[in-house]
Structure formats: C-alpha cells, structure tokens
N, C-alpha and C positions, 0 to 999 in steps of 0.2 A: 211800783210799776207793775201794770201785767203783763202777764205770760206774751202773748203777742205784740205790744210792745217789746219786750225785753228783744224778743227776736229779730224783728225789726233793727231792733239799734244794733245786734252783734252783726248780723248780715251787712251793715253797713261798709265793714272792713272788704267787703266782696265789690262797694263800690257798685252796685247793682243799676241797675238804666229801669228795672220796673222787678215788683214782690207781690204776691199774690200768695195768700197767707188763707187757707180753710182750716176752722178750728171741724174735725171731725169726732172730736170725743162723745158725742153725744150718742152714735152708731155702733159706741164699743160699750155701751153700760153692760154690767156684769164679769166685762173680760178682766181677766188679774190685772193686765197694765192699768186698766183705768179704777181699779179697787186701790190700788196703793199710789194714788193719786198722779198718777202720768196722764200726758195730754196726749191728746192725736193729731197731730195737725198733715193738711197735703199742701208743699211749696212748689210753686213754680218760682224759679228767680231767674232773672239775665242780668248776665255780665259780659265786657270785654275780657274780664278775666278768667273767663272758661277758656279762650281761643287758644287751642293748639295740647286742650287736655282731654281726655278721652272719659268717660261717663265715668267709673272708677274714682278720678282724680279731681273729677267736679265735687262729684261727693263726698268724699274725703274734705274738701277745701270748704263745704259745707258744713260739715262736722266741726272741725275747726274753727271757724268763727264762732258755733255756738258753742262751743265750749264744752263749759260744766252744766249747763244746762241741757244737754244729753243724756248725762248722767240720770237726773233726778227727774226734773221737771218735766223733759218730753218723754213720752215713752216708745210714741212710733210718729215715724215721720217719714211722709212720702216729698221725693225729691222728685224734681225736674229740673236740671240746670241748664239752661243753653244761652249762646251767645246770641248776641244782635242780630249775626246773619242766617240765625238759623228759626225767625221767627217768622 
C-alpha cells in the first residue's frame, strides 16, 4: 500500500466527512527530513469528531490515528482539522 493510502485508512478511525491529502515532499528535496526518507504531506480533514476540541487536541487526535507512521514514514505534516460547522 502507499504512503497516502496507508494515511487515508488510519484517518478513517477519525470518521472524517471529507480528506484532502497534498503530497508536498517534492518542495523539500535536499532538506535532512526528506534525505532519510520522510514524506511531507499538508491535511486538511473534518470531522464531527473535532467538535468541542480545541486545535491542540485536534491534533494530537490526528497524531494518533497515524500512528507509527509519524514516526518513520511522515516526516512533516501540515494539519488543518476542523469540524463540519466550521467549513
């Protein structure tokens, strides 16, 4: 599976209503992240399950679903979480 796939599926536990997934590694050739093989991606996701969390805790719950794939895989990643009502 690739990398944005894989993402895609862990996000799923977030139950998400819409993903929006930019591979940007191509803007960071030469940076160390992207020399020892990390990706760059920027997300936007919504969920109902952001409602009643503050930007902190969105992301963190972002974190979370991807896992170990933090670790290795991605090396930077731009968040944007927000809820249904806040689109």
């Amino acid at each position: 599976m690739d990398l944005p796939a894989a993402i895609r599926e862990r996000l799923a536990a977030l139950e998400p209503q819409s993903i929006e997934l930019l591979d940007e590694s191509d803007r960071h050739a030469g940076h160390p992240g992207a020399l020892a093989g990390g990706s760059h991606f920027r997300l936007t996701v919504v969920s109902p399950r952001f409602t009643g969390h503050d930007k902190l805790a969105r992301h963190r719950m972002v974190y979370a679903a991807l896992g170990t794939l933090m670790r290795h895989e991605i090396h930077a990643l731009a968040i944007r979480a927000l809820t249904p009502d806040e689109l």
